[in-house]
N, CA, C, O and CB atoms as a CASP TS submission, in Angstrom:
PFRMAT TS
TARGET T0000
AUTHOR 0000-0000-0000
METHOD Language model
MODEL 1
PARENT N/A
ATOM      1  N   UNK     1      95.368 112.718 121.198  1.00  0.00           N
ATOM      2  CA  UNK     1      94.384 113.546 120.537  1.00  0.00           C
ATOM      3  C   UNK     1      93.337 114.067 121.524  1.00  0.00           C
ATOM      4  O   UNK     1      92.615 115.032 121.270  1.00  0.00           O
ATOM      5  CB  UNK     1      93.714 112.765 119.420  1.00  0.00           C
ATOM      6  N   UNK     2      93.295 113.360 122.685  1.00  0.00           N
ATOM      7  CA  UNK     2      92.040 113.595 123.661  1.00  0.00           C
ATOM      8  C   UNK     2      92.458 114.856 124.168  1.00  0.00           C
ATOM      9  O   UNK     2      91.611 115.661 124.555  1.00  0.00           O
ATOM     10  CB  UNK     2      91.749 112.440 124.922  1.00  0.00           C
ATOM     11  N   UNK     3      93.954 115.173 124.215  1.00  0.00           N
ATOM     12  CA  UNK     3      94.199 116.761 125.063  1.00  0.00           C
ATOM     13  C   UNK     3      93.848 117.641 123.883  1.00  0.00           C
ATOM     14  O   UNK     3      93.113 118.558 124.249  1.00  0.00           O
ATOM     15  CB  UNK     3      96.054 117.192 125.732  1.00  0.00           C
ATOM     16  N   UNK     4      94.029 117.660 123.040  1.00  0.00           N
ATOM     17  CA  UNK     4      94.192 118.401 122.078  1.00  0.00           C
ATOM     18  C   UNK     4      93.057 118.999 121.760  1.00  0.00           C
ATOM     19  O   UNK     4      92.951 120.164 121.376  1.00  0.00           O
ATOM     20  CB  UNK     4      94.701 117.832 121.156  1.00  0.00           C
ATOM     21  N   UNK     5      92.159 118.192 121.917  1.00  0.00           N
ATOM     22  CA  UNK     5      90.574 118.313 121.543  1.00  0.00           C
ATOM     23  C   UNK     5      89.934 119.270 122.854  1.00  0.00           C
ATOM     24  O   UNK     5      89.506 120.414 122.702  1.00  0.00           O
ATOM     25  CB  UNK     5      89.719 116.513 121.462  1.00  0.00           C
ATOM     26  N   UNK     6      89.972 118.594 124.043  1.00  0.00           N
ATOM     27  CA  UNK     6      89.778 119.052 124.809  1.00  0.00           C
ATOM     28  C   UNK     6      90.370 120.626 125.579  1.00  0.00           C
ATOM     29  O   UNK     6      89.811 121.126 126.555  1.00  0.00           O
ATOM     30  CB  UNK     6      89.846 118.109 125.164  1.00  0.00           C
ATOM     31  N   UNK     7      91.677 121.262 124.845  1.00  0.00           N
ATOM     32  CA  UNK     7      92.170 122.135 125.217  1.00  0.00           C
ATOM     33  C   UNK     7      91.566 123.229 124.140  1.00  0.00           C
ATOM     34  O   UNK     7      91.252 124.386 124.419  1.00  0.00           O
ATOM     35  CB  UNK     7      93.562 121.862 125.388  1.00  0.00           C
ATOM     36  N   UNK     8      91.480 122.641 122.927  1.00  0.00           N
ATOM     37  CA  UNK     8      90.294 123.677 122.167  1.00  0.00           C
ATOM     38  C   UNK     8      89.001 123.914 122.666  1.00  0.00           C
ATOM     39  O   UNK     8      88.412 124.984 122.811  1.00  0.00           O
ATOM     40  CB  UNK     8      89.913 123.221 120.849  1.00  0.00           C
ATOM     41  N   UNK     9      88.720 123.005 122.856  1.00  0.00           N
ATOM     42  CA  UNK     9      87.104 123.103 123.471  1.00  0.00           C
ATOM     43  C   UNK     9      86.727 124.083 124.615  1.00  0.00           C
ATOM     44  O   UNK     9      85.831 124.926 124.654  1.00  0.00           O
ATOM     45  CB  UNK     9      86.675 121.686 124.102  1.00  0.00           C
ATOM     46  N   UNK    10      87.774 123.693 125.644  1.00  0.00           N
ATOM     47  CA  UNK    10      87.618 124.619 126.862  1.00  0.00           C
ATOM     48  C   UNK    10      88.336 125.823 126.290  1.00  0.00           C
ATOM     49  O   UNK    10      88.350 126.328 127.413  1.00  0.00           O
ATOM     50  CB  UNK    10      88.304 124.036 128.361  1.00  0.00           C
ATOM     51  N   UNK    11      88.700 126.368 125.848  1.00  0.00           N
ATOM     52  CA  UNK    11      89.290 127.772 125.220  1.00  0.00           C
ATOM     53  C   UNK    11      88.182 128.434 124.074  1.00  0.00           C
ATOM     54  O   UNK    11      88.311 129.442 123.380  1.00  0.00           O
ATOM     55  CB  UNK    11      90.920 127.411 124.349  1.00  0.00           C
ATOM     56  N   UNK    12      87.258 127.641 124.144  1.00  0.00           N
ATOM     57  CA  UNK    12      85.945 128.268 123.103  1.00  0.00           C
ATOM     58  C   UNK    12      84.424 128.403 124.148  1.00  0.00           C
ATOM     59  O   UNK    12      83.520 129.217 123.956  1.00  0.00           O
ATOM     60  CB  UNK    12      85.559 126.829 121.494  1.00  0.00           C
ATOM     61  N   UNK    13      84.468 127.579 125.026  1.00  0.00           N
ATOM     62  CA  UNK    13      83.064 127.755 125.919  1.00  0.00           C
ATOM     63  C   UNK    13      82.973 128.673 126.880  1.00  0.00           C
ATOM     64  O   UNK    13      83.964 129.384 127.043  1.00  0.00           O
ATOM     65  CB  UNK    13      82.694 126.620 126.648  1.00  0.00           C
ATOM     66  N   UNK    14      81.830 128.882 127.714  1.00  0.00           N
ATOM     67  CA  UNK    14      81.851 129.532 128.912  1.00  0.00           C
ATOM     68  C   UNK    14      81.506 128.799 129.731  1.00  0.00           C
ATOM     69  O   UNK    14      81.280 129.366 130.800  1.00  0.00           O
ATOM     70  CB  UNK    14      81.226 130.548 129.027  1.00  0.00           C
ATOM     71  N   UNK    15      81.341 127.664 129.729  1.00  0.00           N
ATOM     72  CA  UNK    15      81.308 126.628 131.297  1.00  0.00           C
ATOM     73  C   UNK    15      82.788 125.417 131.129  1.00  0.00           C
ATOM     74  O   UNK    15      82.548 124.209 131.132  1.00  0.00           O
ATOM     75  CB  UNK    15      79.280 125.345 131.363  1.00  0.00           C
ATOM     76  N   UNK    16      83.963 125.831 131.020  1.00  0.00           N
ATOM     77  CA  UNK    16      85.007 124.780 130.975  1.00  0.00           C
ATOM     78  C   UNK    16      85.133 123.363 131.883  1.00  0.00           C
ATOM     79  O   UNK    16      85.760 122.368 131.518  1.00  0.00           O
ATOM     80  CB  UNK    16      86.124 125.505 131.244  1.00  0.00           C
ATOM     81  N   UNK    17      84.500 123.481 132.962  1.00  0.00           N
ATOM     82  CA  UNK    17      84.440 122.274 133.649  1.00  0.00           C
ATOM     83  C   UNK    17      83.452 121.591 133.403  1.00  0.00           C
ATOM     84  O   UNK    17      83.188 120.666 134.171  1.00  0.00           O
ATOM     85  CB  UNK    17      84.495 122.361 134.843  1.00  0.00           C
ATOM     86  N   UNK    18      82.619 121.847 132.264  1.00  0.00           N
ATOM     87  CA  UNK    18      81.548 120.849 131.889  1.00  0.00           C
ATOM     88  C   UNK    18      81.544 120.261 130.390  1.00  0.00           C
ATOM     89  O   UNK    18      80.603 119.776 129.762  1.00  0.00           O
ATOM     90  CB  UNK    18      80.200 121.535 132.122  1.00  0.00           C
ATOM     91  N   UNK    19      83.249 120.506 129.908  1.00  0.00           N
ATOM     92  CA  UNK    19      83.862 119.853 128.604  1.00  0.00           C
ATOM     93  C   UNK    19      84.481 118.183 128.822  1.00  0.00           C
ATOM     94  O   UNK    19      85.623 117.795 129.068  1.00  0.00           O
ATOM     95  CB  UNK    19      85.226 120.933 128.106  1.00  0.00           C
ATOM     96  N   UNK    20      83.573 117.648 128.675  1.00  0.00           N
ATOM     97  CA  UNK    20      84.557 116.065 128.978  1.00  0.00           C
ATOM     98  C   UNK    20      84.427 115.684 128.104  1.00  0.00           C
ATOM     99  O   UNK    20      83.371 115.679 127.471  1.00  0.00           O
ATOM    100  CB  UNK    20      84.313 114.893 129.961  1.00  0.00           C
ATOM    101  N   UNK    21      86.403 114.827 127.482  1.00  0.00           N
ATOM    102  CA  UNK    21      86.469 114.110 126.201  1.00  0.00           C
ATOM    103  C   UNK    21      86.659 113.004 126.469  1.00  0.00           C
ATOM    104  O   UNK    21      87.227 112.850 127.550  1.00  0.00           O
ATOM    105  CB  UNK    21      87.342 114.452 125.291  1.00  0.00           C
ATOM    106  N   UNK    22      86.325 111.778 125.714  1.00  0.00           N
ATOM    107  CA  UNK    22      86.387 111.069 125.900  1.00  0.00           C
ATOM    108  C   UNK    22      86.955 109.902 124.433  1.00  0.00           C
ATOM    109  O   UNK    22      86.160 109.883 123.493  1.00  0.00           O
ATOM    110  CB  UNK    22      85.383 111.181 126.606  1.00  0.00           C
ATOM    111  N   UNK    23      88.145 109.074 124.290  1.00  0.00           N
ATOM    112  CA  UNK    23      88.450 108.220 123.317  1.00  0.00           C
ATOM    113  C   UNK    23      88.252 106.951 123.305  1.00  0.00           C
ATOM    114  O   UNK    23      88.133 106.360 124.379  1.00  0.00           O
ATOM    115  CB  UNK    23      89.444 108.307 123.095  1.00  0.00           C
ATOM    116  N   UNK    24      88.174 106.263 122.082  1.00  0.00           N
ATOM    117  CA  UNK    24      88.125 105.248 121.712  1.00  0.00           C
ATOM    118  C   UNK    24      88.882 104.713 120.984  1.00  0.00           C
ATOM    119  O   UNK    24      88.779 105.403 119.969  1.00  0.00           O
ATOM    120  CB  UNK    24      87.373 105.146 121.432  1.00  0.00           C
ATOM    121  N   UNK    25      89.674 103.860 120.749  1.00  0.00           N
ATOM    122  CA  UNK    25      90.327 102.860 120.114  1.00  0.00           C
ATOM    123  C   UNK    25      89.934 101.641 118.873  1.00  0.00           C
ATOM    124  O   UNK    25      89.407 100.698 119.463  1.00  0.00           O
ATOM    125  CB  UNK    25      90.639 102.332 121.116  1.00  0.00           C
ATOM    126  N   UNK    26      89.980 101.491 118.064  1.00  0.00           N
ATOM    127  CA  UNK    26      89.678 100.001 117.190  1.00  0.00           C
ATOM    128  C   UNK    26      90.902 100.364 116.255  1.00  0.00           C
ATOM    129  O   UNK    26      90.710 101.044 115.247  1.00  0.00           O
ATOM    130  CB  UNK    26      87.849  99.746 116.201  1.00  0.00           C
ATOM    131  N   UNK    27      92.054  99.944 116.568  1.00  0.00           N
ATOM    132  CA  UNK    27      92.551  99.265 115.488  1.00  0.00           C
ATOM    133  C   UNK    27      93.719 101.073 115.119  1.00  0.00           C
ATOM    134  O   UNK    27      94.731 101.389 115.744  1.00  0.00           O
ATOM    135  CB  UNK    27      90.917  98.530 114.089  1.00  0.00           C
ATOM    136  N   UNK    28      93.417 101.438 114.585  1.00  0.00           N
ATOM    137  CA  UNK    28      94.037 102.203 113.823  1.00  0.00           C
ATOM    138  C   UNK    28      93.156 103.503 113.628  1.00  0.00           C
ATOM    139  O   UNK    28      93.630 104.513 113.108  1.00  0.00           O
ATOM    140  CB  UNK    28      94.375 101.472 112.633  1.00  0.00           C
ATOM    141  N   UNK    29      91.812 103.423 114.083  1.00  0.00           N
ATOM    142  CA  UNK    29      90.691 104.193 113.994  1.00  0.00           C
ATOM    143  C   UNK    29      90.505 104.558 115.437  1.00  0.00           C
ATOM    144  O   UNK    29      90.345 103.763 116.363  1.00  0.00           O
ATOM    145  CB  UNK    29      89.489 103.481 113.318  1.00  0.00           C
ATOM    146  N   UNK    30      90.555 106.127 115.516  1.00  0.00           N
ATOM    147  CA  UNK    30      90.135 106.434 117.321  1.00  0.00           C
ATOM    148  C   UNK    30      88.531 107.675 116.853  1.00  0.00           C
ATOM    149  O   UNK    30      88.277 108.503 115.978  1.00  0.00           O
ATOM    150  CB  UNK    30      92.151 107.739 118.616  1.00  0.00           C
ATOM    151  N   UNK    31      88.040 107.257 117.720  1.00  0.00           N
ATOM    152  CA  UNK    31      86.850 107.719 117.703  1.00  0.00           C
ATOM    153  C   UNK    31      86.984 109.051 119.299  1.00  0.00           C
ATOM    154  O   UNK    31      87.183 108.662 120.450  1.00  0.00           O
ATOM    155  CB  UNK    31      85.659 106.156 117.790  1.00  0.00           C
ATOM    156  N   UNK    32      86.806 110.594 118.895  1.00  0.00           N
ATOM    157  CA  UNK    32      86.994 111.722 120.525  1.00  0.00           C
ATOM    158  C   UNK    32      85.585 111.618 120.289  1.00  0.00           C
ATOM    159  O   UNK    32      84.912 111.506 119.265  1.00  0.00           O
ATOM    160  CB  UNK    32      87.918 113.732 120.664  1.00  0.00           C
ATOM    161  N   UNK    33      85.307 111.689 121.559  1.00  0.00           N
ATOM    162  CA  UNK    33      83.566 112.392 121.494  1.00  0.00           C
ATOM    163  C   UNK    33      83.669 113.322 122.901  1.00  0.00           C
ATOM    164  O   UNK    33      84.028 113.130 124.062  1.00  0.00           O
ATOM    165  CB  UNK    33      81.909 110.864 121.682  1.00  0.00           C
ATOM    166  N   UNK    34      83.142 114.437 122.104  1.00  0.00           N
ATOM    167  CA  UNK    34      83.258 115.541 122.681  1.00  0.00           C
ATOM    168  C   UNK    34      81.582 116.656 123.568  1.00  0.00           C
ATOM    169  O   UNK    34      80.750 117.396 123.042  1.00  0.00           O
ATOM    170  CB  UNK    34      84.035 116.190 121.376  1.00  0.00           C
ATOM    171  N   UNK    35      81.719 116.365 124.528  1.00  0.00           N
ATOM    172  CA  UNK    35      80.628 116.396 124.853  1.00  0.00           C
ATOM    173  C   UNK    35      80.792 117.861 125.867  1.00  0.00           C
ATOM    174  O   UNK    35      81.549 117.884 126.838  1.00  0.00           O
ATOM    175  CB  UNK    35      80.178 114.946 125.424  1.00  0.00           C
ATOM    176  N   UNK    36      79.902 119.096 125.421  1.00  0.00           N
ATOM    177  CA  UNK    36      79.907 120.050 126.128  1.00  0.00           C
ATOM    178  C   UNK    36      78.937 120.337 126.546  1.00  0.00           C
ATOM    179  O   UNK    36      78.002 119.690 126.076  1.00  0.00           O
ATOM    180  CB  UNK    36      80.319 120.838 125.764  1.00  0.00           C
ATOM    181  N   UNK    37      78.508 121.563 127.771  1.00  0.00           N
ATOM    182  CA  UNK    37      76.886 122.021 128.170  1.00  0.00           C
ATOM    183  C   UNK    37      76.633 122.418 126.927  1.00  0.00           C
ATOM    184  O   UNK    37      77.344 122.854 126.021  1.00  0.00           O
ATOM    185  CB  UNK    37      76.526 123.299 129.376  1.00  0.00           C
ATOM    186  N   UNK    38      74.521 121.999 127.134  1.00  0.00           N
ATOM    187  CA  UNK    38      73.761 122.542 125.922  1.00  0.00           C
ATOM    188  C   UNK    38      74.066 123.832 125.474  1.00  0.00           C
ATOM    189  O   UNK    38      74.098 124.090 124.271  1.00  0.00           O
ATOM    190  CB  UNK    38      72.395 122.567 126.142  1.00  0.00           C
ATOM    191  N   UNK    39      74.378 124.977 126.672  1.00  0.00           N
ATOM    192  CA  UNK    39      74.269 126.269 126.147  1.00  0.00           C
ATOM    193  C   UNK    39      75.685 126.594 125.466  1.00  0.00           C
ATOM    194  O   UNK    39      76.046 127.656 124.959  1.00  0.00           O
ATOM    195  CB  UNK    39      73.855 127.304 127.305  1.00  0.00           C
ATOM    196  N   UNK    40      76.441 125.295 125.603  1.00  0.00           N
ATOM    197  CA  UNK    40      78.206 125.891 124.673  1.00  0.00           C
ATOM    198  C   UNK    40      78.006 125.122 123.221  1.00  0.00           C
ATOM    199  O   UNK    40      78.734 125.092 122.229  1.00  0.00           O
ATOM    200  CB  UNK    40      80.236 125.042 125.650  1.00  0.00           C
ATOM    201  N   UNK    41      77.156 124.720 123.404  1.00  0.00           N
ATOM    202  CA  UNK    41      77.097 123.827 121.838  1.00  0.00           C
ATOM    203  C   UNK    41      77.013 124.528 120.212  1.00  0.00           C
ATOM    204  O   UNK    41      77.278 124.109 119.085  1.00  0.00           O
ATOM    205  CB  UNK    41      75.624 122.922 121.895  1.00  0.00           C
ATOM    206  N   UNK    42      76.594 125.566 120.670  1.00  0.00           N
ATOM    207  CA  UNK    42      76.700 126.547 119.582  1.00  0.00           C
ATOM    208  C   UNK    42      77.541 127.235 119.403  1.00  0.00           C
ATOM    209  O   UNK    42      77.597 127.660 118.249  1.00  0.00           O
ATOM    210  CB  UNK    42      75.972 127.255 119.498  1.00  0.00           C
ATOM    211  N   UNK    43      78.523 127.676 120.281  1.00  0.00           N
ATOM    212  CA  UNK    43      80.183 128.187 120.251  1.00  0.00           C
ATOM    213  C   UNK    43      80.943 126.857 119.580  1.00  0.00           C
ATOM    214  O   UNK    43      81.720 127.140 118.668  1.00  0.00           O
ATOM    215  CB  UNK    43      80.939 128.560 122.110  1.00  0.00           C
ATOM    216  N   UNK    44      80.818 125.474 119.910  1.00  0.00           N
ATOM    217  CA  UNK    44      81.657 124.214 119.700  1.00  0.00           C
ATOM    218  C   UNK    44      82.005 124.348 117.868  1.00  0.00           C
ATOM    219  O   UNK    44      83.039 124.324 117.201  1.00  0.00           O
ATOM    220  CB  UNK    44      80.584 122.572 120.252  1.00  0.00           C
ATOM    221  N   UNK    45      80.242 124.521 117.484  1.00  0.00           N
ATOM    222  CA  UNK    45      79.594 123.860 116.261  1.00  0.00           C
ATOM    223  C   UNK    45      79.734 124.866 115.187  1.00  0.00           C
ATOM    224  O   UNK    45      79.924 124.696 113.982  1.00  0.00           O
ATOM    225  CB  UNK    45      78.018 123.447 116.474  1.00  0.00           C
ATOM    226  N   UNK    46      79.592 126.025 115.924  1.00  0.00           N
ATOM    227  CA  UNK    46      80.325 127.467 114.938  1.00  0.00           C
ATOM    228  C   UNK    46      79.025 127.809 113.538  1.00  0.00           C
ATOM    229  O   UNK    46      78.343 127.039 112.862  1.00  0.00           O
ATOM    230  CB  UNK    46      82.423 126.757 113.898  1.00  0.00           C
ATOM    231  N   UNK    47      79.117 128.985 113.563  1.00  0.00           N
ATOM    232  CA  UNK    47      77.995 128.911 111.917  1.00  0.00           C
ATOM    233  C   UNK    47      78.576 128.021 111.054  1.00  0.00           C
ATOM    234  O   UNK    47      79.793 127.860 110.955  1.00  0.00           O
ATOM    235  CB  UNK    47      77.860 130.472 110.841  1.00  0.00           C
ATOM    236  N   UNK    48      77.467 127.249 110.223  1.00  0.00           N
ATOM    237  CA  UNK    48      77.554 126.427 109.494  1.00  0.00           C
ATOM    238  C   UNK    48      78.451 125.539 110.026  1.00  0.00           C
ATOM    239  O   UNK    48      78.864 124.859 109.087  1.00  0.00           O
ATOM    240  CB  UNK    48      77.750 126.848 108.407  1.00  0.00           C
ATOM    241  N   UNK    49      78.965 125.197 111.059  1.00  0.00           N
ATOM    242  CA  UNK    49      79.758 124.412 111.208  1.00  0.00           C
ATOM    243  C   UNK    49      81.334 124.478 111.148  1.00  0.00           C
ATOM    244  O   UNK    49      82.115 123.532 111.045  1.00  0.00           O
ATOM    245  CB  UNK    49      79.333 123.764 110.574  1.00  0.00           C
ATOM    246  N   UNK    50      81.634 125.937 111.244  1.00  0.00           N
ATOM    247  CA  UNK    50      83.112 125.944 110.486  1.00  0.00           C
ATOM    248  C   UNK    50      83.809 125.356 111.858  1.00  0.00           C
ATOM    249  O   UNK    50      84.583 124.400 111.807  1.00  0.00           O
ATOM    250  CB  UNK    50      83.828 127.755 109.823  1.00  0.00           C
ATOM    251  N   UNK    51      83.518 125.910 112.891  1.00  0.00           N
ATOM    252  CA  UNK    51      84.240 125.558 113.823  1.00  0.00           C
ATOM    253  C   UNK    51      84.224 124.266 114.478  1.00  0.00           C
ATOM    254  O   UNK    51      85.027 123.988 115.369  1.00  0.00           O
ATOM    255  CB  UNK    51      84.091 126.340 114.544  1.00  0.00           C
ATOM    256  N   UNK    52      83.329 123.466 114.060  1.00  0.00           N
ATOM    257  CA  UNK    52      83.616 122.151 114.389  1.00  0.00           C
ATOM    258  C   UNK    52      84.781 121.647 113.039  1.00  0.00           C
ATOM    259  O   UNK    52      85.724 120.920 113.352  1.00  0.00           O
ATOM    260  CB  UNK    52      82.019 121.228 114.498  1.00  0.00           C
ATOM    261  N   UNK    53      84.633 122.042 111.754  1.00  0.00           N
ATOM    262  CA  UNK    53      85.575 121.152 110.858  1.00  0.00           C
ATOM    263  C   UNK    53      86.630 122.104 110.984  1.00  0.00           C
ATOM    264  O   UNK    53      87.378 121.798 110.055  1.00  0.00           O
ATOM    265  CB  UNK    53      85.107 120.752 109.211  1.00  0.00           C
ATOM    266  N   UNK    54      87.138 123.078 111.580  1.00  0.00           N
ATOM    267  CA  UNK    54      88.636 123.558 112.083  1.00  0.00           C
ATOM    268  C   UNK    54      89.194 122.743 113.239  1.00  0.00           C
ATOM    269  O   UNK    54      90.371 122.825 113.588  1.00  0.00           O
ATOM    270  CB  UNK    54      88.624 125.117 112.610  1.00  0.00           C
ATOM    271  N   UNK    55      88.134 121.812 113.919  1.00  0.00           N
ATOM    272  CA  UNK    55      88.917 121.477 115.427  1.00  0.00           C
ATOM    273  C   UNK    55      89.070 120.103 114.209  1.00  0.00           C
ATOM    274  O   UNK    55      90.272 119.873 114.073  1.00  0.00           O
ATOM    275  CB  UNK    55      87.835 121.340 117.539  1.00  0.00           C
ATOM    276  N   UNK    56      88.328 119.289 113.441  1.00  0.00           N
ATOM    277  CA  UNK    56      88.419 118.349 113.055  1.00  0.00           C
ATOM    278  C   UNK    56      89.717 118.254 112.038  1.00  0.00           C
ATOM    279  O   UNK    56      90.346 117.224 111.794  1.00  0.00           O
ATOM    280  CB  UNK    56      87.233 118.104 112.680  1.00  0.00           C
ATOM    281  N   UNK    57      90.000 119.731 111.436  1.00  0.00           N
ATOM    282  CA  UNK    57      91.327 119.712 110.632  1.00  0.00           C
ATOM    283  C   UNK    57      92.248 119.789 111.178  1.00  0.00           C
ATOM    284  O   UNK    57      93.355 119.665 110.655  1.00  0.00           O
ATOM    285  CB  UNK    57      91.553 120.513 109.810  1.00  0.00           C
ATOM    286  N   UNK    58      91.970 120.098 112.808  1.00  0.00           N
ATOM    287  CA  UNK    58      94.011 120.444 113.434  1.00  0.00           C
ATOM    288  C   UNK    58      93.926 118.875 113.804  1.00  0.00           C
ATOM    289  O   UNK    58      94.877 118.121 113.597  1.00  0.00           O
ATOM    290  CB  UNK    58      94.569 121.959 115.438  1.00  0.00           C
ATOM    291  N   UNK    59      92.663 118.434 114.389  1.00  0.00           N
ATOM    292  CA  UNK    59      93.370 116.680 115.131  1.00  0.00           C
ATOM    293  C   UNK    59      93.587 116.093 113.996  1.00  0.00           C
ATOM    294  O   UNK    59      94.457 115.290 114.333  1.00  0.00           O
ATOM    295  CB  UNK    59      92.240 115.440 116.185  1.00  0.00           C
ATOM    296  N   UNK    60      93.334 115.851 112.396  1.00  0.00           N
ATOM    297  CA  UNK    60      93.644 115.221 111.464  1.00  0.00           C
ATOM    298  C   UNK    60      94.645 115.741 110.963  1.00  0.00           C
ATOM    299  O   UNK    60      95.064 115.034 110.046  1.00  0.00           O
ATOM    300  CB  UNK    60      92.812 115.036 110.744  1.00  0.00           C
ATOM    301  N   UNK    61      95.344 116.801 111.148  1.00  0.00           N
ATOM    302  CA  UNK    61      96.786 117.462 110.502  1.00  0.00           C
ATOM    303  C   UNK    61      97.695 116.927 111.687  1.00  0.00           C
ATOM    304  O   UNK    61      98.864 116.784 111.331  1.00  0.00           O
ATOM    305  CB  UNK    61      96.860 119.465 110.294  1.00  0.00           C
ATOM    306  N   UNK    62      97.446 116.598 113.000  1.00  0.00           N
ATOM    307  CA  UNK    62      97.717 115.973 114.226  1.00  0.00           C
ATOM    308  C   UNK    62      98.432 114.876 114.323  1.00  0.00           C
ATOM    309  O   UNK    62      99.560 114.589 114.722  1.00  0.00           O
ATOM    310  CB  UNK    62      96.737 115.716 114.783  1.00  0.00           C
ATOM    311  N   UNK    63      97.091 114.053 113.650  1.00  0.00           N
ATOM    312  CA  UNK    63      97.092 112.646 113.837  1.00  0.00           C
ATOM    313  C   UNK    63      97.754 112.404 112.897  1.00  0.00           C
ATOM    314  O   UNK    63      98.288 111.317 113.116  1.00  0.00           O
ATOM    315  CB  UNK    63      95.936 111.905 113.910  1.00  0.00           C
ATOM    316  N   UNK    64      98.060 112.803 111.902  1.00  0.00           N
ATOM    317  CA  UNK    64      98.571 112.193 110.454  1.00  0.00           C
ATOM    318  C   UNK    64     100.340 111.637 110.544  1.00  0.00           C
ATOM    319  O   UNK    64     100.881 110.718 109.928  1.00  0.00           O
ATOM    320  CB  UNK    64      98.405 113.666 109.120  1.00  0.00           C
ATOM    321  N   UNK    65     101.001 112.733 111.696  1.00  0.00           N
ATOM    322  CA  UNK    65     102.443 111.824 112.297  1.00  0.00           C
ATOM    323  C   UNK    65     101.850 110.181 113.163  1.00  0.00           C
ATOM    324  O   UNK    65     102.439 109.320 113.817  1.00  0.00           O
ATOM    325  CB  UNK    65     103.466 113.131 113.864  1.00  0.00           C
ATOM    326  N   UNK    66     100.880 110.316 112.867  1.00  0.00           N
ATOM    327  CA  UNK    66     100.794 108.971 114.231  1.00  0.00           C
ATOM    328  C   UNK    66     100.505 107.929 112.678  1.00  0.00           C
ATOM    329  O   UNK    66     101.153 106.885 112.605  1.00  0.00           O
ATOM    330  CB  UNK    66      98.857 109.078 116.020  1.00  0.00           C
ATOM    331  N   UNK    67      99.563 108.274 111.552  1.00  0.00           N
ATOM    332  CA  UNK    67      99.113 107.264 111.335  1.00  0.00           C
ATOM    333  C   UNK    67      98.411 106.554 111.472  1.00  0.00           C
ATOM    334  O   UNK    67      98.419 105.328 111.364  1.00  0.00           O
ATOM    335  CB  UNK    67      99.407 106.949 111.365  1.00  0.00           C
ATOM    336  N   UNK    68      97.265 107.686 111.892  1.00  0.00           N
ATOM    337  CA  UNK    68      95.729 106.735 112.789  1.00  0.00           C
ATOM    338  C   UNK    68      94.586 108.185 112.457  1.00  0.00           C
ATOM    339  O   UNK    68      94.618 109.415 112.440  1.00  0.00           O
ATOM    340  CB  UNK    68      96.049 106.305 115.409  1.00  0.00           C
ATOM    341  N   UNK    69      93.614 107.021 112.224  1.00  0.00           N
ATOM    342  CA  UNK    69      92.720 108.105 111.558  1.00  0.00           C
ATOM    343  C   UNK    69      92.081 108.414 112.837  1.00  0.00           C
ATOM    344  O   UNK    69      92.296 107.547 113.684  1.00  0.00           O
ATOM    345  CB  UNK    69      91.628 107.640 110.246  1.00  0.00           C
ATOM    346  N   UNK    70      91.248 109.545 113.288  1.00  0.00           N
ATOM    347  CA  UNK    70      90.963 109.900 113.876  1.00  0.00           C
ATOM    348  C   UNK    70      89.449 110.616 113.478  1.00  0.00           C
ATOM    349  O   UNK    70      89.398 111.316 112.466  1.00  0.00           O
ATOM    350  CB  UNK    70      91.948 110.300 114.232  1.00  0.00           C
ATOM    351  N   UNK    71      88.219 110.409 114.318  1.00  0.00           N
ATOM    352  CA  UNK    71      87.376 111.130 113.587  1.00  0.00           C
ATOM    353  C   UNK    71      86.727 112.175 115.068  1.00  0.00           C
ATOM    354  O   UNK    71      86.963 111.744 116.196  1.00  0.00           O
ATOM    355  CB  UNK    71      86.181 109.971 112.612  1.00  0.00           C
ATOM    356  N   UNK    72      86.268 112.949 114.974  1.00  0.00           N
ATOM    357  CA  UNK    72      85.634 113.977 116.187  1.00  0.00           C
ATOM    358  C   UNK    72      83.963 113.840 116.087  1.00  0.00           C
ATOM    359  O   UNK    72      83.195 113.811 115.125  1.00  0.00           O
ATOM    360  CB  UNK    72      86.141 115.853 115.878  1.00  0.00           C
ATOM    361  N   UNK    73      83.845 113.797 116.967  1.00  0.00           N
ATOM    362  CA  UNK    73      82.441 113.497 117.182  1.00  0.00           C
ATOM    363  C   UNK    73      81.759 114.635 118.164  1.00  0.00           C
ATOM    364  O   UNK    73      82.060 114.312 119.313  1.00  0.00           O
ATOM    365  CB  UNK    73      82.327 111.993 117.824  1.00  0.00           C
ATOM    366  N   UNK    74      81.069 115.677 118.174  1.00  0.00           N
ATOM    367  CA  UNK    74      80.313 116.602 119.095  1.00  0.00           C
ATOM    368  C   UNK    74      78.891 116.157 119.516  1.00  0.00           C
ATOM    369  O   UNK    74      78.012 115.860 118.708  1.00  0.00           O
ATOM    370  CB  UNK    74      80.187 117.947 118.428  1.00  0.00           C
ATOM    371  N   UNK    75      78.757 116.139 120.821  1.00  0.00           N
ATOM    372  CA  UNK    75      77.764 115.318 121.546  1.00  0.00           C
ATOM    373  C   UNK    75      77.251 116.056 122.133  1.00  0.00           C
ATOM    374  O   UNK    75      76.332 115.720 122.881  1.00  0.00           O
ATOM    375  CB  UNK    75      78.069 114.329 122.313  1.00  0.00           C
TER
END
């Protein structure tokens, strides 16, 4: 899920080498936290947010062959 996240991300900002993802593990639960420059944070987060819960619907339409919940986190 960490490429996945991260290959959207850098295909939406204008500083790509300053997109680092990073995962977590517990169990059955993975936690991306997605951390971009201040000035891409508003491309990430989208009006109202749509574009953060479109990156959050492809890794959960994603994850759902694995069987592991997955949640996205923007930092």
């Amino acid at each position: 899920m960490k490429e996945l996240v991260e290959v959207i991300a850098k295909a939406l900002v204008d500083n790509p080498d300053e997109v680092v993802v990073t995962e977590k593990q517990e169990g059955k639960n993975v936690t991306v936290e997605l951390h971009v420059a201040a000035s891409d944070m508003g491309k990430v987060i989208g009006k109202q947010g749509r574009i953060a819960k479109a990156i959050r619907s492809v890794v959960k339409a994603a994850s759902s062959k694995d069987n592991t919940k997955v949640d996205v986190e923007i930092i």
